[in-house]
N, C-alpha and C positions, 0 to 999 in steps of 0.2 A: 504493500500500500504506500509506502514512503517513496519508494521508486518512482511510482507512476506517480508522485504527487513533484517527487523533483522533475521527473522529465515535463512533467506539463507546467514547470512553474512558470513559466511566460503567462499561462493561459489565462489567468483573473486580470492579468493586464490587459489582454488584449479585448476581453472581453469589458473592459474600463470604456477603455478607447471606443468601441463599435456602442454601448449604451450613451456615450458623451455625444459621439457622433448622430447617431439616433435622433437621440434629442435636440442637438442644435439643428436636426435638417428639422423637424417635426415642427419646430417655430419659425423655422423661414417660410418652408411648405403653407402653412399657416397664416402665414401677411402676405405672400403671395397670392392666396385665394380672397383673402380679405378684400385686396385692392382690386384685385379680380370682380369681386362681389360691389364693393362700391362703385366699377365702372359700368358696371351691367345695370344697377341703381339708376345709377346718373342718367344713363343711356336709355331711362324710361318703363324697367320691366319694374311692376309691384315688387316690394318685398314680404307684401302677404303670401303671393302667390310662390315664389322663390322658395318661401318657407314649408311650404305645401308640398310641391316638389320634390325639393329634397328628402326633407324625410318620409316622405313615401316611399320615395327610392330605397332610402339608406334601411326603412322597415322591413320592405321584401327582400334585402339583403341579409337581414341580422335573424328575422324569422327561423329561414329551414336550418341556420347556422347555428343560433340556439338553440336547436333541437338534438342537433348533432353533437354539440360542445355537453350537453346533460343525456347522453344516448345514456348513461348507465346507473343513472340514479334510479330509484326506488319508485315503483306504480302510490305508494301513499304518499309521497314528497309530489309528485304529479297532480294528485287529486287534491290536496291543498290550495293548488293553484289555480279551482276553479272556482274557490271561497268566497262569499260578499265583501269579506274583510279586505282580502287583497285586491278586489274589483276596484272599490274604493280608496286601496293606497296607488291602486296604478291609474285611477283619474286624477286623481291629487298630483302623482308624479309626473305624468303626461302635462298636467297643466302649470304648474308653478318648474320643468322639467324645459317644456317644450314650447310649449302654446304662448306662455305670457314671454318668458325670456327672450324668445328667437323671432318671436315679431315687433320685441320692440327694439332688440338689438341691431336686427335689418334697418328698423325705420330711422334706429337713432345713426347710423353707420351713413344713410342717406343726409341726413342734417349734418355729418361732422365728415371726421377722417380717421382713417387707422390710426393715427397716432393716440386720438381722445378715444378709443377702441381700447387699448394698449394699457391706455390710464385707468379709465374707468372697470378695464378688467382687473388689475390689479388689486383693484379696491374689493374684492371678492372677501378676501382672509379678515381685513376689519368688520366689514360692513355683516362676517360672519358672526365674529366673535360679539358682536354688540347685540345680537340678534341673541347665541348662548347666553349672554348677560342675562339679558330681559326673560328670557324664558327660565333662566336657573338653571341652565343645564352646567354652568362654568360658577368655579365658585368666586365672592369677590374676597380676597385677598392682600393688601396694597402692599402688605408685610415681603410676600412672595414678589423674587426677580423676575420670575418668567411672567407674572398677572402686570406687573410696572412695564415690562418690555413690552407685552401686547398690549398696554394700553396707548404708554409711549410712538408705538407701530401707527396704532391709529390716528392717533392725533397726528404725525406726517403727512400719514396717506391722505387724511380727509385736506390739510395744508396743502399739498402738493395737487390735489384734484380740483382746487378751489383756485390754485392760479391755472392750469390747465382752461379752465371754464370761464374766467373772466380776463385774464390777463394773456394778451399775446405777444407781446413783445415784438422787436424789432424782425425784418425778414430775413429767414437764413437763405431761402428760396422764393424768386417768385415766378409764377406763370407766365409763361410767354405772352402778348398778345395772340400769338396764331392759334395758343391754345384757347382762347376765350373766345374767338372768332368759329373756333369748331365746336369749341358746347356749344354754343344759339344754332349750328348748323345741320353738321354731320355727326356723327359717333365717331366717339375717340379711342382707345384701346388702352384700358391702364392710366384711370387718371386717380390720383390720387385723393383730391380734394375738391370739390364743387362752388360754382362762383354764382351768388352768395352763400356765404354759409353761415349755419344756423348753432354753433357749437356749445351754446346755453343747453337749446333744448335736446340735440343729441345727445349731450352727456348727463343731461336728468333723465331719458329715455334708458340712454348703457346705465348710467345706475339702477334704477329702478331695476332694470334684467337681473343684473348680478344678484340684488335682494332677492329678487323670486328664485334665482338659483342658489342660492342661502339658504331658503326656507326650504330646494327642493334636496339639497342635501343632509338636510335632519329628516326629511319622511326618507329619504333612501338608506339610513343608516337602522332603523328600525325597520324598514321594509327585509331588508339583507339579513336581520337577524331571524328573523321569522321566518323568512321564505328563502334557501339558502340558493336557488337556482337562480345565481342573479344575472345570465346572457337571458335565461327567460322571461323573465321579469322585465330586464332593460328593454326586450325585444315588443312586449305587450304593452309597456307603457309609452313606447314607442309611437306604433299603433294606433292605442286612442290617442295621443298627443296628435298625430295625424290628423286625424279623425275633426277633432277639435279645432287645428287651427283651419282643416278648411271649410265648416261654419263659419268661423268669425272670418275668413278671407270672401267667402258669400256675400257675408252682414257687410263689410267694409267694401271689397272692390266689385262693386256692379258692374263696371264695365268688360263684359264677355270676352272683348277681343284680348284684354290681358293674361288670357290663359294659353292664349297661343304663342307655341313656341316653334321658330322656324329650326327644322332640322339641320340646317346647314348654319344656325348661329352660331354666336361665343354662348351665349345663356344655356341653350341647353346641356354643351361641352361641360359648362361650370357645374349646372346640377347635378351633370352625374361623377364628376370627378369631386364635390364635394358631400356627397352620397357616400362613395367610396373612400373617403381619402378619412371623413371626420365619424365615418357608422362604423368601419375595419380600420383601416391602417393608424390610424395616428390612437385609436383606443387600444390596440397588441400592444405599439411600442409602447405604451408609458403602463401594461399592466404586465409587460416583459422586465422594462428597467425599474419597474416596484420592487417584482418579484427579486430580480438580483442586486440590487443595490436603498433599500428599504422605501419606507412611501412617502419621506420626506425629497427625494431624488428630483423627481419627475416637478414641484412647486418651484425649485430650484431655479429654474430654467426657463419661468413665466415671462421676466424683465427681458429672457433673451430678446423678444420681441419688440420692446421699444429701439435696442440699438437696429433689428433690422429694418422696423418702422422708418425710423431716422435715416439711413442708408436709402433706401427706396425714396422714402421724400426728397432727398437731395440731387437723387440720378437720373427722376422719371423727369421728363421735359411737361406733361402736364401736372405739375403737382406747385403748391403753395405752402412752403414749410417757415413755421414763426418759431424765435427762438423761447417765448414764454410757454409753449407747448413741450419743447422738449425738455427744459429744464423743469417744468411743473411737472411731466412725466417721471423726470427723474428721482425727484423728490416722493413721488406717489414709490418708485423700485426702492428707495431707502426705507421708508415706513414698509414695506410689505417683506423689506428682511428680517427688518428689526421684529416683525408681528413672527416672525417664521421662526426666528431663533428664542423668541417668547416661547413658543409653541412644542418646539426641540427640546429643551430645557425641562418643561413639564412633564413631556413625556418620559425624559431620562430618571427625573426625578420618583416618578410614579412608578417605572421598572426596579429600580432600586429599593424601594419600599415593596413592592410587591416581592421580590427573594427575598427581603429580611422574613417578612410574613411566612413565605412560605418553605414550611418544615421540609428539612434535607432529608433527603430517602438515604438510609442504608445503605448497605454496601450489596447486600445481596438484590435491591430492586436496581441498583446503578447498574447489574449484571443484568438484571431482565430488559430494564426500558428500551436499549437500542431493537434489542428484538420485537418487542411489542409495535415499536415504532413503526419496523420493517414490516410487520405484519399488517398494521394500519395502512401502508401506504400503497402495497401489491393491489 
């Protein structure tokens, strides 16, 4: 066993390198569709409908795949999941999951720019923890470094989101005339930012999303406890999330011709590559680089995105980049380390306490356990 651990010793490294890598493409990949998605915006397609779309797509995708991924669980863990209980945590999920976040994130992504995207997602881990406050699920503490960190975190993040939304500062970037002459025109390809912009109300729209996706991470984490088949669960609240927002895409966009999409567009391209890219691929990698490198990893890696924001804003020729947006962003990635190493900290703290707590097994169950283990996991 030594052997093979020295001949593979390269191997955690490399396998360092391919999760790092992973992840920094997973957030480029990521502002890439974004600006993708705010050009197809600009360029006039709903983003009720957009959001319909997609996850219908990305639904039919995760469906027969969920079925596969739990092909060997138990017929009573199955039959639980046809329960009223869980009917009602998967419209809860669907809805505060799907429905409210991703149609107001679209709308808000249409008034702003990837960048106040970037910002305002950031604000996710505050706007979480304040949300734990009020319900009591976090205790308050001031005594405790990691409750002063997280609160510390927040008070940045909410500083740093507040000049992002009101202050713009000087221009790092600005838009060509020819690009201004093509929004009133033709379609442009890749614009970053929209003339005028509305970046008050996009970014009380992305917040507002974030909160609902706040609230829809406390019904997912007692959903998960109860119902352990969680690609099924994700897949059904999916679903009705679907389901939901194209009612309210109904209620909102009457106009019929909005639901056509030309087969030879960029729009439909987009749908289905963000079907594919945000339903499979970018959920394996960050529940691949959990799995090996723990679950604070994969948060880590959130801010990547404002630098590639930044980078995009400065190269595209239609884009308009101010310097109070990116220094107000940056300030929102300072609070949302500061909240993450609040958060680090408690958890270490709580594992620690937890082995004092719990009573050491003997010498004869330290001989059983590996086995038991092996046998659990066959």
């Amino acid at each position: 066993m030594m052997m093979m651990m020295m001949k593979w010793g390269m191997k955690p490294k490399l396998w360092e390198c391919v999760a790092f890598a992973g992840m920094v493409t997973m957030e480029s990949c990521t502002i890439v569709l974004t600006i993708w998605a705010k050009t197809v915006l600009t360029n006039g397609m709903s983003p009720f409908v957009f959001v319909v779309y997609t996850h219908a797509l990305s639904s039919l995708i995760l469906l027969p795949f969920s079925f596969f991924f739990h092909r060997r669980h138990h017929r009573s863990t199955e039959e639980s999941v046809c329960s009223l209980n869980l009917f009602m945590r998967l419209f809860l999920l669907g809805l505060t999951g799907i429905t409210i976040p991703q149609n107001l994130a679209f709308t808000g992504l249409s008034y702003s720019s990837p960048i106040v995207v970037c910002a305002m997602g950031l604000m996710l881990p505050a706007l979480s923890f304040i949300l734990s406050v009020i319900l009591r699920k976090t205790k308050v503490d001031w005594r405790s470094s990691s409750f002063q960190a997280k609160v510390g975190g927040t008070l940045i993040s909410f500083m740093g989101a507040t000049m992002v939304e009101f202050y713009k500062g000087p221009l790092i970037r600005n838009s060509s005339s020819l690009h201004l002459s093509l929004l009133a025109g033709a379609k442009k390809f890749l614009i970053f930012s929209s003339t005028p912009e509305y970046w008050v109300l996009g970014g009380i729209l992305l917040a507002a999303a974030n909160l609902s996706v706040s609230v829809w991470n406390i019904l997912q984490m007692g959903s998960v406890k109860q119902y352990p088949q969680v690609m099924k669960v994700a897949s059904f609240y999916s679903t009705i999330g679907t389901i939901q927002s194209a009612l309210l895409c109904l209620f909102l966009e009457r106009d019929l011709n909005a639901w056509k999409l030309n087969p030879n567009s960029s729009e439909l391209v987009l749908v289905v590559l963000t079907a594919i890219f945000m339903g499979i691929i970018r959920s394996s990698i960050h529940v691949w680089c959990m799995r090996i490198k723990g679950p604070f990893y994969v948060p880590m890696f959130k801010p990547f995105g404002l630098v590639f924001a930044t980078i995009f804003g400065i190269s595209l020729p239609a884009s308009t980049l101010r310097c109070g947006s990116v220094i107000g962003t940056a300030i929102v990635g300072m609070g949302y380390y500061t909240l993450m190493w609040g958060q680090l900290n408690e958890d270490e703290v709580r594992m620690k306490l937890h082995d004092i707590e719990t009573p050491q097994p003997s010498d004869e169950e330290n001989m059983k356990t590996p086995l038991l283990r092996e046998e659990t996991n066959v």
